[in-house]
N, C-alpha and C positions, 0 to 999 in steps of 0.2 A: 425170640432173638433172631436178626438175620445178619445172615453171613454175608452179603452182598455187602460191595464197598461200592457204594453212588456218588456218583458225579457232585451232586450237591445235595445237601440239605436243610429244607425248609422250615423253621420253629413259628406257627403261625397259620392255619389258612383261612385268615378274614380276606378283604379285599386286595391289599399288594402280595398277601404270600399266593393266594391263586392265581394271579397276574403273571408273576414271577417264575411259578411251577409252569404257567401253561409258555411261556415264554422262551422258556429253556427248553423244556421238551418236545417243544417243534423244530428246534435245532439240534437234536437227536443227543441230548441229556440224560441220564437215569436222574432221577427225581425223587426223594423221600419227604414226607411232609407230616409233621408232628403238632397235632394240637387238645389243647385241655378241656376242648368241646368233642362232642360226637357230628352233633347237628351244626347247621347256619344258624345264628347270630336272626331270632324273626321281625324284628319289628329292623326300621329305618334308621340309619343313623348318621353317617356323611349323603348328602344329598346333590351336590355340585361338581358337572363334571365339564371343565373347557375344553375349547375345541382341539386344543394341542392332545388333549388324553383322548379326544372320539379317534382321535390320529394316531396314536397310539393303537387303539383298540385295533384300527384297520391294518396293524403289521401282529397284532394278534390275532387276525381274519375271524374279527364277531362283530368289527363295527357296521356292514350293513345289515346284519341280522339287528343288534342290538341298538342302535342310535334311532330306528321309527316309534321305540317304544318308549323314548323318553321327552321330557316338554319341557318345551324351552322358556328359558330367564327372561326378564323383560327387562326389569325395574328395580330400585330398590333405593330409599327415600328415608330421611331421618325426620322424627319432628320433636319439637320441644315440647313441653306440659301443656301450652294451649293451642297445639295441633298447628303451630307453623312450622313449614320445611326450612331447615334450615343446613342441609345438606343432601345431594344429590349426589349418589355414584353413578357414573354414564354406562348404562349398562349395551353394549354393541348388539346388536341383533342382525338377524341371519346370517348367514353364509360368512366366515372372514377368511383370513389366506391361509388359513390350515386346512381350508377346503371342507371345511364346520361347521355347525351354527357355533357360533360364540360361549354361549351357555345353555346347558343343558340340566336338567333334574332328572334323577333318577331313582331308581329300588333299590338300596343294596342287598337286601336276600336275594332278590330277584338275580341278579348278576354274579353273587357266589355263588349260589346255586346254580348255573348255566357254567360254570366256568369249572365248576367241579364234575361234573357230568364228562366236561368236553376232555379233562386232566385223564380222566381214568381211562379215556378211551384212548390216550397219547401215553397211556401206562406209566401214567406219576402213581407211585404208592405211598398212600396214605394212611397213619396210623392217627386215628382219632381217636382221645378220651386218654390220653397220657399224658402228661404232665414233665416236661424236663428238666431234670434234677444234679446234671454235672456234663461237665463235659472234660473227655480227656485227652488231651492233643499230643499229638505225635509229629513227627517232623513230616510227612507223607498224608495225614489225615488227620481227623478229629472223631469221637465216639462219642455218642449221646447216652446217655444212662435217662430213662425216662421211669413214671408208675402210673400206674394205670388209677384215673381218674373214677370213672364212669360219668361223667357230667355231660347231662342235656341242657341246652337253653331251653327248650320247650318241654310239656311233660307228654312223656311217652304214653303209649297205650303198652297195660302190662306194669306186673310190680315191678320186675327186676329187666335193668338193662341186659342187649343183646350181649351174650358170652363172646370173649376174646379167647385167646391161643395163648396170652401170657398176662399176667399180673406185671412183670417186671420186664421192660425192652431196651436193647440196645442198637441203633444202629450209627453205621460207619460212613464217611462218606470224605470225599478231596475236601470240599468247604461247606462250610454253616452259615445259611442267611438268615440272621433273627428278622424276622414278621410279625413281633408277638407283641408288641405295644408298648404304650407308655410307663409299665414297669418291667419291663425287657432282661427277660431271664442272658439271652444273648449279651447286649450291653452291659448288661455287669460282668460276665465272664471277662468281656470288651477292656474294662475296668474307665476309668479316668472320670469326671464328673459331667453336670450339666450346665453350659452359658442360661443363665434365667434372668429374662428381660424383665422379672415381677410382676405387678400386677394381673396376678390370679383370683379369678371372679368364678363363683360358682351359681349357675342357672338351673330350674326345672326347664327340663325340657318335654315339651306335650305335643308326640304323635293323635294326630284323630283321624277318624277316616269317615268322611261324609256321608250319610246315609240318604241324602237328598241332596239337589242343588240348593246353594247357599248363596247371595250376595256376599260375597265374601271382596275386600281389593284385588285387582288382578297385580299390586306390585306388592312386591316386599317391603318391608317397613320398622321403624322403630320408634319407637314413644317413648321418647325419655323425658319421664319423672319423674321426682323425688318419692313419692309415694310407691308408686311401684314399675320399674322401666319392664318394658316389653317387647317384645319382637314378635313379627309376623314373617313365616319362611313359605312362598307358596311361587309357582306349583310342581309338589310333588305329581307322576301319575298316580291313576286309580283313584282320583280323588281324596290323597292325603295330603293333609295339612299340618305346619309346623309351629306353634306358639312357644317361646320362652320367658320364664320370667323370674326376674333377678328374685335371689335367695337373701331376706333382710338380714341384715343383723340381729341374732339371737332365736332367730328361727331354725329348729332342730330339722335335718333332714325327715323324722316321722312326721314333722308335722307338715311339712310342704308338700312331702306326696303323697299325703293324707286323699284316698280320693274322693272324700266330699271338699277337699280346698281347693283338690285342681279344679271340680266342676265350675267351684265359685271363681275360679280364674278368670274361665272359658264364657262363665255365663253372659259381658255386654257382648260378646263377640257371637254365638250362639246357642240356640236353647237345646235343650238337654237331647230331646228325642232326633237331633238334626246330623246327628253325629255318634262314632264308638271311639272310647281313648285306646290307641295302640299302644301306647306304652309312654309314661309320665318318671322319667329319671331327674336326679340331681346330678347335672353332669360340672366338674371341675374344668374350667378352659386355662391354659399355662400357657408361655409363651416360653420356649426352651429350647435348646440346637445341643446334642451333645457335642463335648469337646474330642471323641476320639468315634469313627464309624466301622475302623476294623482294627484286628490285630491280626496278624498272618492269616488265618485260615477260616479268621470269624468275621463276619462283615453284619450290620443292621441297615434296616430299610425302613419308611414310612415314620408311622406314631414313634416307633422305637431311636428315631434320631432325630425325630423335630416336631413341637407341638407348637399350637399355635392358636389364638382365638378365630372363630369362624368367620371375623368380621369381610374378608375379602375372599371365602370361600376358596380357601387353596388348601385347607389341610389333606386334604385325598390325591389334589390334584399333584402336590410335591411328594406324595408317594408314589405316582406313577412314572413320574419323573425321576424317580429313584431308579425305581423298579427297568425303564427305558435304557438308563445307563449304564446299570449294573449289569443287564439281562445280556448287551452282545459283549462285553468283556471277559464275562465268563467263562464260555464259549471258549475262546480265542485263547484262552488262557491253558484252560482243560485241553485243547484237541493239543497244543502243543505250536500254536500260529502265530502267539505273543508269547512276553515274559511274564511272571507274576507280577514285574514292579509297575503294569499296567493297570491292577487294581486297587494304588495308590492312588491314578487320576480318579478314582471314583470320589472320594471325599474331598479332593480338590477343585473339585468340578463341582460337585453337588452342592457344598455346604455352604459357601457365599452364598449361592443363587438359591437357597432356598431361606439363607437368614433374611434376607430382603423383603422376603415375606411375613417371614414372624416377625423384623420388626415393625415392618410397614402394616401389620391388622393390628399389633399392641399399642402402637401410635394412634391409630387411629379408635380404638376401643377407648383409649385414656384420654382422648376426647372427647369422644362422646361423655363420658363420666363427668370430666370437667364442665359440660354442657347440664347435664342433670344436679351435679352439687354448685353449680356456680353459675346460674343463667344470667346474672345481671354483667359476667364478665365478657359474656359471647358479645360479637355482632351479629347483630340480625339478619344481616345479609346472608343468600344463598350463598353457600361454598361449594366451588366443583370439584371433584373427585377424578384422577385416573390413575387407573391399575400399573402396579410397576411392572418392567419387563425387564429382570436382569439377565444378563449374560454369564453364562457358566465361569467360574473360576479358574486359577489356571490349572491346565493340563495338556493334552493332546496339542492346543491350538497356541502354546505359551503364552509371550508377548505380542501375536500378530492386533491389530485392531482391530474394531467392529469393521463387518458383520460375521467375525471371526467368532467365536461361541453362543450365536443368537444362534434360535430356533430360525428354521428357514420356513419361505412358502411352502405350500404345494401347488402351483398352478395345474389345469387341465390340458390333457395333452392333445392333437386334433383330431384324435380318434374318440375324445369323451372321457376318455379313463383320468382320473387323479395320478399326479404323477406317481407315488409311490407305489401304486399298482404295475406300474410297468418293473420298478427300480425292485421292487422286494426289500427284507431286510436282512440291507448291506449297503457296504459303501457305495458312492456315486459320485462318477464324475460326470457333468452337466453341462455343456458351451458349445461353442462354436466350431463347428469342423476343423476349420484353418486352425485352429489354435491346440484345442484337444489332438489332432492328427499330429501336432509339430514337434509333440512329447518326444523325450530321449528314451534310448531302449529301456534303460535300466528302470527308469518312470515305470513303462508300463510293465514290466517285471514285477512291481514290485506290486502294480495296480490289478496282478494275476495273484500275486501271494494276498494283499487285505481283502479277494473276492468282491472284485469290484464290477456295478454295472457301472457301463459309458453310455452313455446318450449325448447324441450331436441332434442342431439343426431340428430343435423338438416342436418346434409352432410359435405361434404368436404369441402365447399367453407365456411359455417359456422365456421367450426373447425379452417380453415385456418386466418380466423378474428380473433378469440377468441387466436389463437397464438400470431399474429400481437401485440394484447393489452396485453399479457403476465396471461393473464386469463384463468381462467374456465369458468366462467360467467359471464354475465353482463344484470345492469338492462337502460330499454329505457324508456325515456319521451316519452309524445303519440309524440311531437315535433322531435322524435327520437333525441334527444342532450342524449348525456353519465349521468345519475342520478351516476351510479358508477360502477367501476369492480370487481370482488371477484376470490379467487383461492380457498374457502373452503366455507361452505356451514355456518359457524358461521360467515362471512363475508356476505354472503347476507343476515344474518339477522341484523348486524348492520345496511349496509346500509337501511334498509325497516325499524329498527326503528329508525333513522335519518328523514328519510322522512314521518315519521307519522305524527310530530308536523307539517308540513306544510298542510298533506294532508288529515286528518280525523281531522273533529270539533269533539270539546270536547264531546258535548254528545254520539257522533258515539263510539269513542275511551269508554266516561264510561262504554257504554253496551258492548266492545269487550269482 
């Protein structure tokens, strides 16, 4: 049992809960992290990360460690039963203005495991192999009652798992962020139900890992037909590759990852000795948004508030984006620099912009479907595809307009660095001397209480932004999303006192 009362508490640490842990505690957080594993999660499982989350990663300082090691998206192509394309997703390559490559593939053991390493060393403690069983909230805190599991994903060497200090744990902490997935012990505490767009389809899904080079497409793909639709997801590194394929009607989960059926899956695609199966699952895809993402002191993240089919590769990426918005209000909240009712904007922010998603892949998956059971209704013609890009809901930025809640660039500064390298994560004010310099006191007062960088007069490639949005200036959430843009310097002081009431507690603000 510990006696320590932590700043936050983690139920979860697959991919957003280690994100999350390492995120706060470089912001000088205590940190508890509870999950119903010992080990990492071994084989692959989200594999798609844009360039907004490698942008991410670099205010979690691993994205230049970690973005050489992943390979990049190219393509990705639909075709009907006798191999005509009859849909093309535009997939952007290299560089975009997040200062990115656009799409990325990656490992995810690979990356918990790096992220859990780097946690311990930032003294996030972690209780692995417990399982959480109640939670009992208090007006000051919330208390986990957990038991102890022993569960490995992998098998250990040794009969009996590594001995714990307790069968039975309880830890304490300010708030609870469920990490824990699509049946989220958090969100039911949460209580309220789930928006479900239906259309739930269940696939095997078959990791392999190449044991030679293969002819294999260098794009992604999907064959949809009646007989059996399929998808091709490549390239993972290390030479893993991803095949799925539709679960028929009255086909028992034993018998489809039966593994002499998945061989016979894999067999026109490759022969036996060419390749190892990393692991061949029936995974269910949902298309879901909970209706509620906290309740005082309980809040959920990632799989735990939005499921979604993989067809436009965001299910990871709107957990990171979770994980980005939640991660500096926390913060803010805890040290006593906001109010609590600032992590309200977190479900109002988040949950539009990330249904835009769930329903824009179920759309488009229920297309594809309608293309497989009903080919004589399609036109043959190619159809183009583009990814949506919504703007955050209302919160921080209310009614202002675009490019008021869009994610912003990051152009380079003319020393070479990425802006955000200079800015750190925090707010930022971005423009032009004349204008930024013309602020009133109380402005920058208050642009000392949100811990703000200024940068005036930054280069070309700045200037060339600040044209783009039709501004002179502009202010950044540390999440770099648009707070607002200004062309005169009594505009950046509206927008900063708009953004007072959410971001100075009243006593901060009595003594300004």
């Amino acid at each position: 049992m510990s006696a320590q009362v932590y700043n936050v508490a983690i139920v979860g640490y697959g991919p957003t809960g280690v994100t999350l842990a390492k995120l706060l505690a470089q912001q000088g957080l205590s940190v508890a992290v509870v999950d119903r594993y010992r080990d990492v999660y071994p084989a692959p499982r989200a594999g798609h990360l844009d360039d907004e989350v490698i942008r991410s990663l670099q205010a979690l300082e691993v994205a230049y460690e970690l973005e050489p090691e992943m390979d990049e998206w190219t393509c990705y192509e639909y075709y009907d039963a006798d191999w005509n394309m009859f849909l093309k997703i535009d997939v952007a390559q290299g560089q975009g203005p997040q200062g990115w490559r656009f799409h990325n593939m990656f490992l995810q053991p690979k990356y918990e495991a790096r992220m859990r390493e780097l946690n311990a060393e930032l003294g996030v403690e972690s209780f692995l192999g417990y399982e959480v069983t109640d939670f009992l909230e208090a007006d000051d805190a919330v208390t986990l009652r957990a038991h102890e599991t022993g569960r490995y994903w992998t098998v250990q060497s040794g009969a009996a798992p590594a001995p714990t200090s307790a069968s039975e744990l309880e830890i304490t902490a300010r708030y609870v962020v469920g990490c824990d997935g699509v049946h989220s012990p958090v969100r039911g505490a949460i209580g309220g139900g789930m928006e479900d767009f239906g259309g739930d389809r269940d696939w095997l899904t078959v990791h392999v890992q190449l044991t030679e080079d293969v002819d294999l497409p260098k794009c992604c793909f999907e064959w949809v037909n009646r007989e059996r639709p399929m998808a091709y997801i490549s390239p993972f590194p290390e030479r893993i590759k991803l095949f799925e394929f539709k679960r028929l009607l009255g086909e028992t989960r034993e018998e489809i990852q039966d593994p002499a059926r998945v061989r016979e899956f894999l067999r026109p695609w490759l022969k036996p000795d060419q390749y190892e199966i990393v692991k061949a699952n029936l995974f269910w895809f949902h298309s879901r948004v909970a209706e509620r993402w906290r309740r005082g002191r309980l809040m959920i993240v990632g799989d735990a508030a939005h499921a979604m089919t993989p067809k436009l590769g965001q299910g990871l990426c709107s957990g990171f984006r979770d994980v980005m918005n939640l991660g500096w209000k926390l913060p803010r909240v805890i040290n006593g620099s906001a109010p609590d009712t600032l992590l309200d904007t977190y479900e109002t922010e988040r949950k539009p912009h990330v249904r835009e998603y769930v329903v824009g892949s179920n759309e488009l998956t229920t297309a594809i479907w309608t293309m497989a059971e009903n080919p004589e209704e399609w036109d043959k013609g190619l159809v183009e595809f583009a990814y949506p890009q919504p703007r955050l809901g209302p919160g921080l930025h209310g009614d202002a307009p675009p490019p008021a809640g869009s994610i912003s660039s990051q152009p380079r500064l003319p020393d070479g660095r990425l802006m955000d390298d200079a800015l750190g994560f925090r707010f930022a004010v971005i423009g032009a001397s004349a204008v930024v310099d013309g602020v009133s006191a109380a402005t920058r007062e208050a642009w000392d209480c949100f811990d703000t960088t200024v940068l005036t007069d930054a280069g070309e490639e700045v200037d060339e932004w600040l044209s783009s949005l039709e501004a002179s200036a502009v202010i950044l959430r540390p999440d770099r999303y648009i707070l607002g843009v200004a062309s005169s310097s009594a505009d950046l002081d509206a927008i900063t006192a708009e953004a007072r009431r959410f971001l100075i507690c009243e006593e901060v603000a009595a003594t300004s």
